[in-house]
Each structure stands twice: as C-alpha cells, then as structure tokens.
N, C-alpha and C positions, 0 to 999 in steps of 0.2 A: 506834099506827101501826107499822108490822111492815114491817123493811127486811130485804131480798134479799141475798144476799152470792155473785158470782159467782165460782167458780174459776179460777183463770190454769190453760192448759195448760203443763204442764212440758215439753211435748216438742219445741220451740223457741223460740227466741228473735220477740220482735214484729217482722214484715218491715220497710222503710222502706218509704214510699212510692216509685213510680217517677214518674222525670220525664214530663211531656206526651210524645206519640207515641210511648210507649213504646220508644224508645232507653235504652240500662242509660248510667250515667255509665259516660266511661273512667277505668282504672285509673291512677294514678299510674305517671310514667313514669321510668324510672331517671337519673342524669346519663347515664351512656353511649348511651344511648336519646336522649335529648334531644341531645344531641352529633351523632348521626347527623342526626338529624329537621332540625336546621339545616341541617349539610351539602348532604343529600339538599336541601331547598326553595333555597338558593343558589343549587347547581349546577344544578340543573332546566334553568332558560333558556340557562346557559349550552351543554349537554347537547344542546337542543334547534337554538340558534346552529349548535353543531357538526356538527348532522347536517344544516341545510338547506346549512352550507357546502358538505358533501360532496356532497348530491346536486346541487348547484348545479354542481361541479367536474363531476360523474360525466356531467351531461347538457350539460357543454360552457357553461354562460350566459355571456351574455353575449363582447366580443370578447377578443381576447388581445393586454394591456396591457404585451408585452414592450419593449424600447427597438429591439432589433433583431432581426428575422429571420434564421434560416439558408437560404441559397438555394445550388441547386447552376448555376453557369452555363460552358457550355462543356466539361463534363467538371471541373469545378475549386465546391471547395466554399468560401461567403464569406456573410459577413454585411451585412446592410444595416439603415438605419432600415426600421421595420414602419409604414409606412403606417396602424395602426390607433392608433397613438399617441396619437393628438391624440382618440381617445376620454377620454383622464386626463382631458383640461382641458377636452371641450365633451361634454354628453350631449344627447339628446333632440330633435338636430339631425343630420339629413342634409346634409350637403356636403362637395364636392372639396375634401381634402386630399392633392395630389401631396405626393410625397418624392422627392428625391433620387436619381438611382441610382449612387453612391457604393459602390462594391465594396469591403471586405478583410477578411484574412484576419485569424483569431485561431488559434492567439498571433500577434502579430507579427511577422514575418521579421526575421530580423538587417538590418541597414542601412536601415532604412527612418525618416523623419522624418512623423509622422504628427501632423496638426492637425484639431480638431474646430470647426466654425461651429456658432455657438448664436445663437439670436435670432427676431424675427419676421418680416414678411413683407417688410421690406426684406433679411434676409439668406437669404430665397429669392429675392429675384429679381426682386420681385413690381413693375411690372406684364409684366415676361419670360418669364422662366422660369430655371429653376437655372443654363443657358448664358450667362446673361446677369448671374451674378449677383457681386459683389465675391467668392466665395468661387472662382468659375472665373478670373474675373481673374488671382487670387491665383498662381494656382496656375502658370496659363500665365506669369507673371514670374518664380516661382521655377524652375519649369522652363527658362525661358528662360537662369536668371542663374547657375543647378548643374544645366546638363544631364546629369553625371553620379551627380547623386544622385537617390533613387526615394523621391518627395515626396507623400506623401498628403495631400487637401484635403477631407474627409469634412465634408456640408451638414446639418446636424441641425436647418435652420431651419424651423419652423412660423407656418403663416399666425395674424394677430390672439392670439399669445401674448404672457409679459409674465416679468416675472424671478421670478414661481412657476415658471415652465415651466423656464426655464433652469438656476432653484437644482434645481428637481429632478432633468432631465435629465444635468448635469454630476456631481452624485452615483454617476450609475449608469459615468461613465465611466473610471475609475482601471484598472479591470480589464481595460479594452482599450488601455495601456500609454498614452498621448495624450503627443504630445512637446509640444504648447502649445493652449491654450484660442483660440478667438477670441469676441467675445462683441459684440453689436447689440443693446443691448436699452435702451429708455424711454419710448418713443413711446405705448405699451399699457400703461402703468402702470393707469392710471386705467378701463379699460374692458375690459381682457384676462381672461383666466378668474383666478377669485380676488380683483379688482380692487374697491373701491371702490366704482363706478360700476356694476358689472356686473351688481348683484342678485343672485349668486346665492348659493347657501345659506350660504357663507363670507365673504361679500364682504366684511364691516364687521372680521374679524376674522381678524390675520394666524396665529393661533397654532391656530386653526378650520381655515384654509386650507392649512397645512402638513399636523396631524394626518390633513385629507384626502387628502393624497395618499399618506401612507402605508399609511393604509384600502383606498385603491383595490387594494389586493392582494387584498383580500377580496371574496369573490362575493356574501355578502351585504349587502357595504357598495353594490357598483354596482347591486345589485337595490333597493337604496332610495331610491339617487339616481336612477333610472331615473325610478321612480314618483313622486320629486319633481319631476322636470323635467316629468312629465307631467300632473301637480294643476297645475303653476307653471310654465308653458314661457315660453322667451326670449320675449318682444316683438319685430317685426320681425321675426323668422326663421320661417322658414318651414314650417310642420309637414308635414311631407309625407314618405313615402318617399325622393321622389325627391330624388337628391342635386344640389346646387347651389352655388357660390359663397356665400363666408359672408364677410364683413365686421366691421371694427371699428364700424362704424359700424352696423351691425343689433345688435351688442353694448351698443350706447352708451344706446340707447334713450331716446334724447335728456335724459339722465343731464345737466342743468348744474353745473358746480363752481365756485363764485365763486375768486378767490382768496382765498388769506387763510382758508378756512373750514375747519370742521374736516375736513371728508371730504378737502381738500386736504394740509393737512398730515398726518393718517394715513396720505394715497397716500407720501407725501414720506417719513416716517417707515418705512413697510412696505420700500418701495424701496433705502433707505438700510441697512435691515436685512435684505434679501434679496443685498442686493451684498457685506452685510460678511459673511455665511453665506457665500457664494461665494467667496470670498477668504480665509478662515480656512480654509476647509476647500481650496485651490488650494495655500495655505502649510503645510498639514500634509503635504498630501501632497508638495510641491516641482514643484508644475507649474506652467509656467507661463503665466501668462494675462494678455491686451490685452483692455483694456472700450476703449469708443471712443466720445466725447462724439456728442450725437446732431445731426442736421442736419435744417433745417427750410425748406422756403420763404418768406422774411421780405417780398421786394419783390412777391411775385406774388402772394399769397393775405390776402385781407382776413381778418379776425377770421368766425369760423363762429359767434357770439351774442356781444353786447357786454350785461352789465349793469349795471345800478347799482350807488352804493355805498351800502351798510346807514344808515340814519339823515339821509337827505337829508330837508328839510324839502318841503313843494309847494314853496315859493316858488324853492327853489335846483332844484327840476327843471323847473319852468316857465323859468327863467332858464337853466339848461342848453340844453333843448331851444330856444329863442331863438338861442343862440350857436351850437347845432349846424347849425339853417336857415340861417341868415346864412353862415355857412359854406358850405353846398353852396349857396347862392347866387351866391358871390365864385368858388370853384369851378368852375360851372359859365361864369361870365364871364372865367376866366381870369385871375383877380386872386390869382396864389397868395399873394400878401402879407397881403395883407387876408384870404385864407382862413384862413392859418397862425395870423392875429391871433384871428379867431372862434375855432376850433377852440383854440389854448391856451387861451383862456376855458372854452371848455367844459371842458378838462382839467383847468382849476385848482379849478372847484366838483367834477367828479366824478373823482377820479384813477384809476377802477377802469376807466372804460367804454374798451373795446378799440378800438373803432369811431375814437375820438376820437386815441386815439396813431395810427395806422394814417393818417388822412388828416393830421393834423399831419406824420407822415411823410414823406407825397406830400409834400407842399405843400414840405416842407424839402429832399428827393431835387431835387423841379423846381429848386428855387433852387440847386440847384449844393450843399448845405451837407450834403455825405454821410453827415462825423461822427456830425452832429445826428442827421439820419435813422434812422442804424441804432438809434441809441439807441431810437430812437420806434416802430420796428418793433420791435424786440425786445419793450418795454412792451406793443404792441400784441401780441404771440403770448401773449404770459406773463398778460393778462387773458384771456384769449380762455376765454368758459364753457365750450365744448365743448372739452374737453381730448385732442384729435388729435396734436396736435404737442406735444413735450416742454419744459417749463418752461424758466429757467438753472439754477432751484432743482438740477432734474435733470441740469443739467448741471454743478453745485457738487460734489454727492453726487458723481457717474459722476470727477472731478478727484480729490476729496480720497481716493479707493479707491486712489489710486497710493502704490509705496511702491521701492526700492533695488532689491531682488532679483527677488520673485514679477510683482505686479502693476503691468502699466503700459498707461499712458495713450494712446490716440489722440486728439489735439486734430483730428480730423475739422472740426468745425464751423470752426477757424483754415484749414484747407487748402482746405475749400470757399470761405471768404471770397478766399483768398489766388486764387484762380482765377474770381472771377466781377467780374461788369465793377462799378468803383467801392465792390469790397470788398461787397457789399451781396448775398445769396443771395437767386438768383430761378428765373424759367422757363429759363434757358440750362442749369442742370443737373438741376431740380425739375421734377420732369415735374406735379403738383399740390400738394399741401400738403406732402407729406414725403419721397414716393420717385422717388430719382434715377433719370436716363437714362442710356442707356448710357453716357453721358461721364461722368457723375456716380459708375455704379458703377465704372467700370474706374478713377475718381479717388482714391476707395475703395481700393480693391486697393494701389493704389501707398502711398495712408495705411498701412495694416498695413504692408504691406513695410517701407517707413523706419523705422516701431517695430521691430519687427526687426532689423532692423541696429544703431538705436542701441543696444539693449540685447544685442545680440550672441546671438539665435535663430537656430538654425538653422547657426549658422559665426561663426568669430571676426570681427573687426575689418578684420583684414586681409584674410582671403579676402573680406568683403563686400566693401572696396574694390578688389579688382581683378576683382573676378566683376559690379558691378552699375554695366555699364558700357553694358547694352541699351540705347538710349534709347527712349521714352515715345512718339515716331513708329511706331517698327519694332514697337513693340509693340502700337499701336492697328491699322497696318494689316495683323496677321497676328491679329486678334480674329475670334473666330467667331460672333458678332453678325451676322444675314443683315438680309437685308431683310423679309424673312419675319417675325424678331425684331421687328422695329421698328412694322411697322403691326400686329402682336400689340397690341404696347404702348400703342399711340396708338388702337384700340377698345376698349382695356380703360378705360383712362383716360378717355376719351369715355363711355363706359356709368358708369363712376363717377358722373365730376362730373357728371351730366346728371338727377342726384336726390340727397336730403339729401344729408348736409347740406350741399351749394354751392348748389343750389337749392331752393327750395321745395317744387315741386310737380315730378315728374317730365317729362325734355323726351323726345319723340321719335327715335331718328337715323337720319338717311339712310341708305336700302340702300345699298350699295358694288356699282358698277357690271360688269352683269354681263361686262363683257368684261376687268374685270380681275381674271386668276386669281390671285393670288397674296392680293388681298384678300377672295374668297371663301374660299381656305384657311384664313387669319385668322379670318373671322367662324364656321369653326366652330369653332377652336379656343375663341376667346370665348363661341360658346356651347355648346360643353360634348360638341357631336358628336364631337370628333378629339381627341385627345391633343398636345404639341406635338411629338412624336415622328412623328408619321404626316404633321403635315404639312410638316415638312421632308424626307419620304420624299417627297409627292408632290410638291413644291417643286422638289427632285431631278431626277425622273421627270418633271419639264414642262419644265427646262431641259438637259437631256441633250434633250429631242424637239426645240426649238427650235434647238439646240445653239449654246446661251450657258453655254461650258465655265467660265467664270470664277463664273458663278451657280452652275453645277451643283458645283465644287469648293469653294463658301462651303456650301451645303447639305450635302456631305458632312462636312467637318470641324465641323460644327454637328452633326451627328447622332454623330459620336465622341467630341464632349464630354458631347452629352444623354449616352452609355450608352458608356462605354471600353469596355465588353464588346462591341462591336457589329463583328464582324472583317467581316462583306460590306462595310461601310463604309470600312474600312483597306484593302482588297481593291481597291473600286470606285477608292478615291482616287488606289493608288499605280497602276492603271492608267492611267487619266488622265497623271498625271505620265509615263509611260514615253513614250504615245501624245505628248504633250507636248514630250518628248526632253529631262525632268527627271529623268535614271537615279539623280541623288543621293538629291536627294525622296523618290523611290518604296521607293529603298535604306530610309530612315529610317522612312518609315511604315510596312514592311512590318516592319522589326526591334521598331519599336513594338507590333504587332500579334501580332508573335512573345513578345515581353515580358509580356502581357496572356494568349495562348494560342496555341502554336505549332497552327499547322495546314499540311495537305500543301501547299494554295493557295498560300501565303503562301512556303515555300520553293519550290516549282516558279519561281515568279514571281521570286524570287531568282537561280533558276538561270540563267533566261530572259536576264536582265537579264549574268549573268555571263558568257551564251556569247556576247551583242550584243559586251560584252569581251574577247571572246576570251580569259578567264581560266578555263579549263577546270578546273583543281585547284579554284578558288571553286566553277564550278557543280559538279562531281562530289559535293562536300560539302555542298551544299544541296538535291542530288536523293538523297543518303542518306538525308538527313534525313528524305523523305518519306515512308521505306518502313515509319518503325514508326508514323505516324500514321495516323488515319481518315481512309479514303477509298475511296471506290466500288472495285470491281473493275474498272471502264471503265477511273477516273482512276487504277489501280494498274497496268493494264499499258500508259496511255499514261506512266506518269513512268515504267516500268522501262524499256520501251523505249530513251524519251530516256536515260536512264541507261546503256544497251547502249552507244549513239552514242559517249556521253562518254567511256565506256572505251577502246572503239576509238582515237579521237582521242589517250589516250591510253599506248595498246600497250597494254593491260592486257584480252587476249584471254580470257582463262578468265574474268575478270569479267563481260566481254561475253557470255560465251555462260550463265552462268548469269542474267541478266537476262533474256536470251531465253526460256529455257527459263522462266521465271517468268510471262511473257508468255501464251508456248502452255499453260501450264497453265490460264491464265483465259480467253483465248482461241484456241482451237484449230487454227483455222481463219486464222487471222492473218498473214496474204501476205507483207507487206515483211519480217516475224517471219521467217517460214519463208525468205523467199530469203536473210535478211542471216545467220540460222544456217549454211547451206548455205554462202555465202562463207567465213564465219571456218574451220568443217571444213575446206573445199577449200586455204582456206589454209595451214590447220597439216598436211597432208599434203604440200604440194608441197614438194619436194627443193629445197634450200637451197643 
C-alpha cells in the first residue's frame, strides 16, 4: 500500500475559520476604550433626556409653572399669583381656577408689612369669592386698627389643595421678603393632589409626592405626567376642553377611609410631616407663621357614609341594625329618650358607625344635654368614611405645631363654638359641611387678628391695645360683602349639595325668577358666563339706573376690593360721596387711589372738592398735580384753564397767563381762553 504525503505551503500560516455571516470577530478593546464605551452607553439616555428637555423648552410645552407673574398695571410694574399654578397639583383637567388680584411690588418697599394666605378653598373664599374671603376681612381690620401703616394681605389660596400645595408654595416665598405666613389648611388632606385618597401617581407615597414637585420643573417630567393622566384620567372630572368648576369631591372619587386604617393614618402621618417641613423651614428662616385649627359643621351635617367595624360577627350586625330601626322608629314618634336608648345600643356593638353617634347626638342636643351632644357629634365627623371635613386627629397635629417664638396657633374651632348657639357649630356660620358664611369668614379674620396681637405681629403690645379699639359692629357694617355676594354663595351652595355626596342622585334647581336681576347676575356668575367682577360692574350699572345710591356704593367698593388697581372705581365712589355732600369720604378715597396710582381725575376732583372750600393754595396744588400726568389734550386744557382761574384768585398773574397760553396752544380757538387772556393784558397795562 503506497501512502501520499502532501506538502504544507510555506507561504502562510492556516487561516481560522470565520464566524456565521461572515462578520470578522472584534478586536480586543483597550481599558481606555472600554472606559469611554461605558461612558458613552450611560450618558446616551441621559444626552437624549437633555435634548427632548430643550426642544421641549424651545417650543414652549406645556404651561408656565411660575408662582407669580409680572404684570404691568396702570403704568406701574407688579407681580401677582399666575393663575396657571394650580397646573403643579392637577393635570389633565380643565377648570376655573380664579386667583386673586393681589398686586406687589418686588423688592419690597421700605415700610410695608406684607402677609401671605396659604390654603384651600376655604381661604379663597369659596363659596364667594376672594371679597369675601377671611384674608379681605383681615385686612380691612388691620386697615381699620393702623390706618397709617401700608399693610399687604396677598391670597395665594387654591381651590381643593392640601399641605403639598402649601409646603410647596411657601418654599418659593422667602425671596418676596413675607412679614408673616397665614396658613388654612386640612380639610384636603385625604383627597387633595398628592393625597391618599386621590389616586394619583403619588398618592400612597409622601416622599414620591414631594420628589414630584420638584420634577415639575422639568418639561419632560410634565410631558409624562400629561400622558399619565391621559392613560389614567380622574374619575368624576370631566375630560373636556372646556373648562369648569372642579371639586374636592370629583377628587374623592368616592375614595372611603375607615378610621383607624391605614390609608388613614398615613394621611395623619404625611400631614403631620408636611406641617413640621413648614415649620422648620418658617424657623430657619425666622418668619413667622399662624396655622389655624380647622372648623367643620358638627350640628347641621350628618355623616356623608357610616361603616362598619372590622370583625363584627352576623349576629352583632343583625342585632345592630335592630337597635338602629328601633331607633328611627322612637325618632320618628318623638320619643328622644327611648331613641337615645336604641341608638347607644347600636353604638356600643358598633363604635365606628358615624350614623349612630350623629343621631345619638340629636337625641341628646334635643334633651337639653349639649355637653353630651357635642361629644357625639364630634365622634360622628371623626367616623365619618368620606373624609371632607377634618378629623380632631387633625386638629391635635395643626395644636402640637405651636411653639414660643415662630409658630402659633389659631384655636379657630374654640372661637366658632364660642359664637354659635349652645356652643355646638352648625348652619348659623356653615354654610354646608365645612365653609363658612360671611359671618363665619369675617369671624375668621378677627381669629388671626387676636393671634396677632397675642403674639405681638405686626406692633407691640401696647400700640395693639390702644389701636384695636374698632369694634366688630363698625366693622361688619362698612364690609364689602353685597348682596350680589351672597346669593353668589347660596346658588353655589345649592348647585353643591344638590349631588354627591349630600345626595344620591342629582336634584334639579329652580330657575331664579326672571324679574329678579340681581339673581340672574348670579346665575351667571355660577355658571361660568361672567366673572364676579363684571357682575358687580353690572350690579353697579343697575343700581346707579334705579338709583339705589346705597346699592350702587356697596357695588363699588366691592369692585375696589376685587381689584385695588381699579381707579374708575375710586373715581366713581368718591363722586358719589361729593354728590352725597361726604367731602371727607371722597377726600380719603381719592388719596387712596392716589396711593395705588396717581392720575389727573383723581387730583382735578381734589381740587374741585378744595375750591367747594374755598381753600385755594389746596386746590392750586392738586391742579399742578395734574399737569405731569396722562391726560387727553381736552382734559389738559380744561385742568390748565381751571388752573388760570386759581391763579387769578390768587394774584399770581404771570401764572395765569402762561396757563392760558398752554390752553390756546391745544386749543386755538378757545373763546373764554381768549377773552380772560385779553383781561389779564389789559390789566397789566392800566396805570396804577
């Protein structure tokens, strides 16, 4: 057998095989290479983050989440809350959020004592409006009690927020120098944005809920949360363009909280720790700040869901519900004795069910036994599943925040007991479950002020007692609360409780009759046509035609608290007052309106008023006035004119005639111009 023997070529080496698809492997990569290659695959997304923020920026997304806007009003530049704010805490819902129109300047002016309101829809106003609200109150008392000091009462309150909203908002304020905090806030714990109850992307998770708001700076955080709210939109609320009324209760989404559970004490706990963030960071910086226990309707508002307690057996809720029937049977026959008797029964197998405290309540209120009672109301709010109104838990927390220096207490809920019939809060100040009436807010007002004073805000000790000597008459009857104001309030309130949760199923209401205008106003305020600014303009404008001067002067000064910048309002008022034959009044509102922005009006109307006086050196000084302000050329050579006159009257001839000649310059042709020139000449030429 005879074997083959092949030669190897010398002239390379045997190739390797190449991998499938003929791809070469790659080369081994250096450390320094490999260094980069991480780098580089890291920052990628980041890289990427960064340029969607920028075009995000570039093409404007989304709204602009500043705290305050710069507006220019009257020739004079000032800031205000931005209206778009209340984007932070609610997205993917359209509805009216009013603000405020709360004017000032930054920096601060020397002398000025400036206080910010924080809170929710009871420290707008709500169901009023910002005129009507404990922060305007406030304001007209301080006013009233240091007429000579220039007191800022800036409204930062938003509807259905909650103490996220506030911890946040009060962060951004130190840099607008704030002489003291005011703060309304608990009510929204449990349902408000960030809340427990709320669902939304943070709810369950207070350290979630925080990191979000510091995100919302980023445009591509609100581009995500957009598109969450839009996979996951609120329940209740209304998807739609169009914007509308938005509620704690479309928030709620009928969310029940037992007591005692845990979504309860996490609210209790989140709260507790949003108040002491507020308060550490109030004491670092030395401002200082009033929280104010919250107030609730106890005699007038039953429990909105009563449920059971955990681990009843049948036998004890069949025996329950036995004691419960017998109950509204004795009840209904008027045997509160016997009812009081059922109904403890029923409380003693179920101690949770709200329902049960609530008419044990009744039953003990009727018999005379008030003490009792409130106890039993109280129980009854503090079961109550739909958590609208604020716990005591919440009002333990909102107490023990108090401390010597920084932070202090409004026992609110003591002062509303202290003023309602048998100690016991109902409808005489609760206009439904939680927000007061005007007696209620303006009762408010006076709560802050007294803290204030005790703790010596604002003026020492001394100057409060001889300065806060207004009394609470003089001061209700010069409130700018119309009537206008009020049937506002009571269709708003009607449109509330007229669907959940007071009722079931939604009720109907009666048109308001067409021959009473003033509740047509109303109804469109309520619903969404008119601002409440336009309709105290027409409110105005229907009692000036009828001429019911006492209507038409509550309408004006209701339209100078909506908007201090509104000078035809100061204008219209102090006329009034002259026509009146109130020359002090007119005095005062016009210097007010002078304080706010001088204009020529406003000094002519001084002068007017001065030459009624016959105090010629006053007017000659207030028709100077008017010559470096705007104003038509008409109104420029009818004030130089008048200003000719005054001269005359006061021998001051060469003045007189260059006011003339300022006259014919604007107008030519100017007859009385031309003779009363002609006189002064003729004068100065005759021989002496």
């Amino acid at each position: 057998m005879t074997t083959t023997k092949r030669k190897r070529s010398r002239q390379s080496p045997p190739k390797k095989a190449e991998p499938q698809g003929g791809i070469s492997a790659p080369s081994t990569l250096s450390p320094s290479r490999k260094r980069l290659f991480v780098i580089v695959t890291i920052a990628f997304p980041f890289v990427l983050l960064g340029l969607l923020e920028l075009g995000l920026r570039v093409f404007h997304y989304g709204p602009d989440l500043s705290l305050f806007e710069p507006v220019v009003v009257n020739g004079n530049p000032y800031l205000i809350l931005n209206h778009e704010v209340k984007s932070r805490y609610f997205s993917g819902i359209a509805f009216r959020q009013t603000t405020a129109l709360d004017y000032f300047k930054e920096p601060k002016p020397p002398g000025i004592y400036r206080i910010f309101v924080l809170g929710g829809s009871t420290a707008v106003g709500y169901p009023y409006g910002y005129n009507a609200s404990f922060a305007s109150f406030l304001w007209d008392r301080l006013h009233a009690l240091f007429p000579e000091r220039t007191i800022e009462v800036i409204n930062l309150g938003l509807t259905a927020t909650n103490s996220f909203t506030v911890l946040d908002l009060a962060k951004e304020l130190p840099e607008y120098e704030p002489d003291l905090l005011l703060v309304y806030d608990g009510h929204n714990e449990f349902y408000g944005p960030l809340g427990v109850g709320s669902r939304g992307m943070f709810g369950e998770s207070r350290f979630l809920g925080l990191l979000s708001l510091q995100l919302e700076k980023s445009k591509v955080f609100l581009l995500l949360r957009d598109l969450y709210a839009k996979l996951r939109p609120v329940s209740g609320a209304r998807q739609s363009d169009e914007a509308h009324d938005i509620s704690l209760e479309q928030l709620a989404q009928a969310q029940l909280v037992p007591y005692g559970s845990r979504a309860y004490w996490d609210c209790m706990d989140t709260f507790r720790e949003n108040l002491r963030d507020l308060c550490t960071f109030c004491r670092g910086r030395q401002i200082p700040i009033l929280l104010s226990m919250q107030v609730s309707n106890l005699r007038g508002q039953a429990p909105f869901r009563s449920g059971e307690s955990p681990g009843l057996t049948e036998e004890e809720k069949r025996e329950f519900a036995s004691h419960q029937a017998a109950g509204q049977g004795d009840w209904k026959e008027r045997k509160w004795a016997a009812a009081l008797a059922e109904y403890r029964a029923a409380a003693a197998i179920d101690s949770l069910h709200a329902g049960a405290h609530f008419f044990m309540a009744r039953c003990l209120d009727i018999l005379g036994r008030r003490d009792e009672a409130r106890v039993e109301y109280v129980k009854a709010r503090d079961d109550d599943q739909l958590r609208f109104r604020a716990s005591s838990d919440c009002n333990r927390i909102i107490m023990n925040m108090q401390d010597s220096a920084t932070v202090g207490v409004v026992d609110m809920e003591g002062l509303f007991m202290a003023n309602s019939p048998d100690s016991l809060i109902g409808n005489e100040l609760i206009l439904e479950h939680l927000h007061p009436n005007s007696a209620g807010y303006f009762l408010m007002a006076k709560g802050y002020a007294e803290a204030m004073r005790r703790r010596q805000l604002l003026a020492g000790a001394a100057a409060w007692a001889a300065r806060d000597t207004v009394s609470d008459i003089t001061l209700w009857n010069e409130r700018t609360v119309t009537e206008l104001d009020e049937r506002i309030a009571l269709l708003r309130t009607a449109a509330q409780t007229s669907t959940w949760p007071f009722v079931e199923r939604s009720l109907s209401l009666p048109p308001a009759m067409p021959e009473d205008t003033l509740e047509q106003f109303a109804k469109r305020v309520v619903g969404g046509t008119w601002g409440v600014g336009d309709a105290h303009i027409a409110a105005a404008e229907y009692d000036k035609a009828i001429g019911d001067r006492r209507g038409l002067r509550n309408e004006l000064r209701a339209l100078i608290r909506l908007d201090r910048q509104a000078l035809d309002s100061y204008i219209d008022l102090a006329a009034l007052d002259v026509e009146e034959g109130h020359t002090e009044q007119a005095r005062t509102v016009l210097r007010q309106s002078i304080d706010v922005s001088p204009t020529a009006a406003a000094y002519r109307m001084l002068g007017n008023i001065a030459i009624r006086d016959n105090s010629i050196s006053e007017a000659i000084s207030d028709y100077e006035s008017t010559t470096a302000l705007s104003q038509s050329s008409g109104e420029e050579a009818d004030n130089c004119y008048q200003l000719a006159l005054l001269y005359l009257r006061a021998k001051l001839d060469e003045r007189a005639e260059a006011q003339l000649l300022r006259v014919l310059s604007l107008r030519p042709q100017d007859q009385p111009s031309i003779a009363l020139l002609r006189t002064i000449r003729q004068s100065a030429n005759t021989p002496r």
